[in-house]
Each structure stands twice: as structure tokens, then as C-alpha cells.
ROKELO-711525 format. One record per residue (C-alpha): z, x, y. Coordinates in steps of 0.001 Angstrom, whole numbers, plus 500000, padded with zeros to 6 digits. Example, Ala and Ser with C-alpha at 12.3 -4.5 7.8 and 13.67 -1.06 7.14 Angstrom:
% residues 2
507800512300495500 507140513670498940 
% end
This chain:
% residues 391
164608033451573114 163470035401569868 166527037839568711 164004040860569267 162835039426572858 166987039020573439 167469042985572184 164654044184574623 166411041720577685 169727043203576537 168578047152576587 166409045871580131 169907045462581720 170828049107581412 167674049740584098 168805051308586764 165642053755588027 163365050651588930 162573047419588712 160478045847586204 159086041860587048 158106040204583991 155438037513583880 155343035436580870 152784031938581744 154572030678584445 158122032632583292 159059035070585993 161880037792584593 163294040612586363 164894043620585209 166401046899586182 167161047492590150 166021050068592105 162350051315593200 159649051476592147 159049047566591673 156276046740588895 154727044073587953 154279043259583600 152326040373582124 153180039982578918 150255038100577079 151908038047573681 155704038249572364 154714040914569247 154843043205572988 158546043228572682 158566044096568876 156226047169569799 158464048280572416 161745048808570393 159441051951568719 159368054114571844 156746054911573276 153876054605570093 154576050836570093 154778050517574340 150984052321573658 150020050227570972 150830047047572547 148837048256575507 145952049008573876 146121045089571919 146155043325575476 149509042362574405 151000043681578033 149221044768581228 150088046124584776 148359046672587479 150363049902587894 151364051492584353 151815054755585747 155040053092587429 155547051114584255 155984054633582375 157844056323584853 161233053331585298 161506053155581095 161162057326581752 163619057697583796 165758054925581919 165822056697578279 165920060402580197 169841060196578942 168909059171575194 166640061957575220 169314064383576262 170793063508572795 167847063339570689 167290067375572090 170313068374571222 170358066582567410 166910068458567569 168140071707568146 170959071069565530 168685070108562946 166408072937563204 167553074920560641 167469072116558108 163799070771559428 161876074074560070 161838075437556888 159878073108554964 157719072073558206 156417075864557746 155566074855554508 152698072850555466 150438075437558247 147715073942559754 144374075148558063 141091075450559948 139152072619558787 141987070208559551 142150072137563385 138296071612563503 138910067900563010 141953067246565032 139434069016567699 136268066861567339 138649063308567249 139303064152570703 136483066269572345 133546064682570449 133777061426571351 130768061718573940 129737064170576853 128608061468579026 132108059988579017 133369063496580330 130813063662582388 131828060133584374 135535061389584327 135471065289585224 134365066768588657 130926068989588567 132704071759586897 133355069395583786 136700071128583976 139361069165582216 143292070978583211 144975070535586344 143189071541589239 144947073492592138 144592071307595415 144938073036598872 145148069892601140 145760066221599663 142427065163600403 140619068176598494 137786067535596937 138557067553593435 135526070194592891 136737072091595222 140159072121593711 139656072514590397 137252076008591951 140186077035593042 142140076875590176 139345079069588356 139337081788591278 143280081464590394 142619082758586957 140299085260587885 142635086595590236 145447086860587749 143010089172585806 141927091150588363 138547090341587061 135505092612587972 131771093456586663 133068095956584367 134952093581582275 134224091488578908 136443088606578728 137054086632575593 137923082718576431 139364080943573627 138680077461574196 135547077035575612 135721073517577132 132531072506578835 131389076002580065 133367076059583249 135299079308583285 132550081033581443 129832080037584030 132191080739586791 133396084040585611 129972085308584870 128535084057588135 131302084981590268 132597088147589427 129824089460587149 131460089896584498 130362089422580484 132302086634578420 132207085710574778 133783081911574694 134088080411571693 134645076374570743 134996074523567790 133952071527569073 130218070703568187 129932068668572025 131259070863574070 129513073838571900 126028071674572551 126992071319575818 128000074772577142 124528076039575263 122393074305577302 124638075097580683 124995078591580160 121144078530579491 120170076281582666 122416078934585065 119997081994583458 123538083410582263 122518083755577994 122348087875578918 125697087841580394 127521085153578480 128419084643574608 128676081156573341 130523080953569397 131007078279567171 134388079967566202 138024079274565451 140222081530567527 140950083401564056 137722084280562885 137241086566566337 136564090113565949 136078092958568838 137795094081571392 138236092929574927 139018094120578510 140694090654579838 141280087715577369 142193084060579078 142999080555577568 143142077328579407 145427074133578101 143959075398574789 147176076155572906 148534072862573288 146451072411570501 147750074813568440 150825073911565861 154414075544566569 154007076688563483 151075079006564212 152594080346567863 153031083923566437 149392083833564859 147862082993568300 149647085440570086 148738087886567170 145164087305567444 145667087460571889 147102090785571349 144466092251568189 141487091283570349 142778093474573788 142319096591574547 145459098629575688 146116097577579161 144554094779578856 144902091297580759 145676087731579396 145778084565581727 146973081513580280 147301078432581188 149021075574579551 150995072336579343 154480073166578684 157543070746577572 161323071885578682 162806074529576825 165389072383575766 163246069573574137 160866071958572391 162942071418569220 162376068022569105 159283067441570119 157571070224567699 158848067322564759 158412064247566923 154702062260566902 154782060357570127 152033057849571796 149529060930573523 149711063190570152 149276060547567427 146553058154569646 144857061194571764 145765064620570182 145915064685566709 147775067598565769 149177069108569075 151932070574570297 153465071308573322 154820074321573323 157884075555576199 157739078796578353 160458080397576404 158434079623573085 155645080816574661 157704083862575858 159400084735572920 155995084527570446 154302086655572937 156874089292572669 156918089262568989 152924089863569408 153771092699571722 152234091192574884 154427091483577923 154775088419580347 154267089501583788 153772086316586372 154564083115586118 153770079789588168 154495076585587304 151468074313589302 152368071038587082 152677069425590683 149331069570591138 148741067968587737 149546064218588598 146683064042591688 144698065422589236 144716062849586273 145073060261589328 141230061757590431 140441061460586538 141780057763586401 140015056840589614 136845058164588782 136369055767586034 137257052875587474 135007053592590220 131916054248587926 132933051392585621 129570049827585205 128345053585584069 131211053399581800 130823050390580387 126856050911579975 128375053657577245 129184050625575194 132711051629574488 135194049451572732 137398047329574734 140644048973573009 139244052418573403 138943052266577511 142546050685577502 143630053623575384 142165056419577621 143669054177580762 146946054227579636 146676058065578322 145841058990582005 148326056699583212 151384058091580855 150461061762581370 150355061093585482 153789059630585080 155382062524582847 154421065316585219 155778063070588021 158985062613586399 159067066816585414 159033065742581734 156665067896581314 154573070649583131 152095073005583778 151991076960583732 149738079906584545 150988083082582732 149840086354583146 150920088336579939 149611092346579494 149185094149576250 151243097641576648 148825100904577108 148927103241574137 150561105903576048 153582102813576722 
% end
């Protein structure tokens, strides 16, 4: 046994949220007690050296063939559960060091061009992959399911009408969307309630992509399509909404969102947003901390917490109103995401994309479904309103 094999054996003891069965040739090893019981194959030893660097190396090894399961959802969730104690420390050293790590962090602000890449790594890579992933809306945030056995159209529908609702949306309104996505909310909006929206992306596929929709659904009157960052917007507003958008935004430029959220409504009005939030209490940490989804799949975000959310939407003078936390809903949703490529696999793989790259979006799906199962993380719909003049 290799000293580094023997440290990941020793630190395997200390399981005790599941059961993990290692298969190495015809070496059977198990660790941890408990449920859920999963199944590893470990195809190369360098797996074990990737492991002792968190959860970068356990996705890096994946992505080599170095280990494989026919569960890693399960996989993520025992070693989850299994650190959740050494994360409890590493928040609170966060929070500690925060005055010694913020202030030169501020120092280096995101700048457009770098945003507009850190965009296009992840939401350019090809429409027709989307397309073989996402439901008919091509919406791509959690989905609000009625029934288990929802369609996912019909759930992710739902989850739009959600939004609307939170607005109070009507034909007299102009909504601004920052972060257009695929057209979705934009179509839906327009063709539901009536009303006019200018969305704006700064992705050139989804921009390409929207264009054409928006045109095929005789809604180019009624809807405005930009090729904008979020900062460049000018007018003014009746109802503004964002979905999972933000989580692309730095902690560093919080206030400057919530600034421009607040400059573009009118008084009175309306913003829904939705987004992928991390516990208050590791918000510190993670802001500083590059781990496996935001160095391999989102270059550049950040999740931000409800009470940083809270607190930079005061500052902006937007008042937070409703609040409901749906990140339950989020794990049948990447599961429906997850299933739908396995089940168009030949489509897929007619796309020609590299072997590593379809065992890196596998395990991305995989890792998120497990973190909103174990509540590391989770998912919000806030309803924030900007004071009326007279206020």
C-alpha cells in the first residue's frame, strides 16, 4: 500500500454517513458504514493522490477515467456529509480572515471583457448540446414540480408563471431581464401576459439563439433582444427580473448589481429574482475558495447567500419583500437534465464531443444533484421592491 493510498484508507475510516465499496482489479475494499452503499472502481492509483485536494482533484480524477461509479451522485453526497464538520471550521477561519482577505480581493474587480469570457466558456459551447439536455422551454434553473412525475416542461412552466406572479405582471408593463438565457422568460412573458421585455445576454449562442426564437413566435414588436452587459443598460422599467444570473456575478460587484436593479426601476417598481444561494455562514469562504463546479464549469462565479443578497439590496435601496426557498425542487431537476442525456446518447455523441468533456458535464450534474440534496446549497425566489418617491 502506497503511503498516499494508506492516508486516503486512514481518513476513509472516519466515514460514518455511508458506505463506500472499492473495486481495485479483483481488490474489493470497504469503507465508511451507514447508507447509502456505493460502488467505486478505481482504474488508476494517481485517483487517491487527486482526492487528498478536495473536491478539484475528486473532479479531476473523474474526468481522467481514473475512478467511476455507477452512482456519483451518492459518491458526492457520503464524502459530503463526511467533511460537513471540516467545513464547519474552514467557515469560521473564513469569517475570521475576512478582514485580512477582502481588502486586497477588492483590489482586483471583475472587468467586462473578462465577464464576457467567463460567460461564453460556459454558455457557448453549443446550442444543440442544450438543446438535448433542457426541456422545450430551453430553460436551464430549477424547475417547480407539482407532482413527482411532472413533466419537466410542464414544471419548469410553472416555475415561469411563478415569476410572473411575483411581479404581478400585466400588458401594461416593460420588463427588463438581465440574463437572457435561451429566450424562455422573454417568450413566455410576452406571450402570456402581454407584456413588452428588453432581455439582454452576453453570450453570442444564446444571443443567436433567442434572435431567431423571439422572431419564429412573431414577438420582435413586443420583445427587445441586447447584446449587453447588465451595466451598459439604460431606461427605465416597470418590473425588472433575473434568473440564476447573479451567480455569475463576483462578490465583489454585489452592490453594483443591485445598483444597476434599482437605477433601471421605476418607483414602485418590481424585481423577481431567482438564484442559487450558499449558507450564510459559508459565504465567507466560499467568495475566496475555487472549488470543482467554479474552476471546471463556471469560471468566475460566485455564490452569493440570502443575507448577502439581502444586505446589498438594501444598500441599493431595494426592499426584500417574499422569500421562498424551492432548492428542493432543484435535485429532480438536474436528475431530468442528467437523464435526458443519457437517454439521447447517440444524439449526443453524434455532436462529436470529447470523451473528458461528457464525463465532466456528468459529474457536474451529478455533484450539483448531490449538494442540493445534502442542503449545501440552495435555491431562492426573491421578490425585492424599489420604494415609491412619495416613501
Amino acid at each position: 500500500m502506497t503511503p498516499v493510498r494508506g492516508a486516503v484508507m486512514a481518513l476513509g475510516r472516519c466515514l460514518r454517513h455511508g458506505t463506500i465499496v472499492l473495486h481495485e482489479g479483483q481488490a474489493r475494499t470497504v469503507v465508511g458504514s451507514g447508507d447509502p452503499v456505493v460502488d467505486v472502481t478505481v482504474n488508476d492509483a494517481r485517483a487517491y493522490r487527486e482526492l487528498l485536494r478536495g473536491s478539484r482533484g475528486l473532479g479531476d480524477a473523474y474526468v481522467r477515467g481514473w475512478w467511476d461509479s455507477d452512482d456519483p451522485t451518492s459518491v458526492v453526497r457520503v464524502l459530503m456529509r463526511s467533511t460537513a464538520g471540516l467545513r464547519v471550521v474552514l467557515d469560521r477561519l473564513g469569517a475570521a480572515a475576512r478582514p485580512i482577505l477582502d481588502p486586497p480581493a477588492r483590489l482586483r474587480r471583475s472587468d467586462k471583457a473578462t465577464d464576457r469570457r467567463n460567460i461564453r466558456a460556459h454558455y457557448d459551447i453549443g446550442n444543440d448540446l442544450f438543446e438535448l439536455m433542457l426541456d422545450e422551454t430551453m430553460t436551464y434553473s430549477c424547475a417547480l414540480f407539482g407532482r413527482p412525475d411532472m413533466p419537466l416542461v410542464d414544471a419548469q412552466t410553472a416555475k415561469l408563471d411563478r415569476i410572473c406572479q411575483l411581479l404581478d405582471l400585466s400588458a401594461e408593463d416593460h420588463v427588463v431581464e438581465i440574463g437572457t438565457g435561451w429566450g424562455g422568460f422573454a417568450v413566455h412573458a410576452a406571450t402570456r401576459f402581454g407584456c413588452r421585455v428588453t432581455t439582454t445576454t452576453i453570450s453570442a449562442a444564446q444571443h443567436d439563439y433567442a434572435a431567431k426564437r423571439i422572431a419564429e413566435a412573431g414577438l420582435s414588436g413586443r420583445v427587445t433582444l441586447l447584446d449587453a452587459d447588465y451595466r451598459e443598460l439604460t431606461g427605465t422599467f416597470d418590473k425588472l427580473v433575473s434568473i440564476e444570473m447573479i451567480e455569475a456575478v463576483d462578490w465583489r460587484d454585489h452592490d453594483r448589481f443591485f445598483d444597476v436593479c434599482a437605477r433601471l426601476l421605476v418607483p414602485g417598481g418590481r424585481a423577481a429574482l431567482q438564484a442559487i444561494v450558499i449558507a450564510d455562514e459559508s459565504f465567507e469562504r466560499a467568495k475566496h475558495h475555487d472549488d470543482f463546479v467554479r474552476r471546471a464549469i463556471f469560471p468566475g462565479g460566485c455564490l452569493p447567500s440570502v443575507s448577502s443578497i439581502r444586505a446589498s439590496a438594501l444598500r441599493a435601496g431595494l426592499r426584500p419583500v417574499e422569500l421562498s426557498d424551492i432548492g428542493d425542487h432543484y435535485p429532480e431537476t438536474l436528475r431530468r437534465w442528467r437523464s435526458n442525456l443519457a437517454d439521447r446518447d447517440a444524439e449526443v455523441s453524434a455532436l462529436r464531443l470529447p470523451t473528458d468533456f461528457r464525463r465532466l458535464w456528468n459529474l457536474y450534474l451529478a455533484y450539483c444533484e448531490a449538494a442540493f440534496l445534502e442542503r449545501h446549497v440552495s435555491d431562492v425566489q426573491l421578490l425585492l421592491t424599489k420604494p415609491a418617491e412619495e416613501a
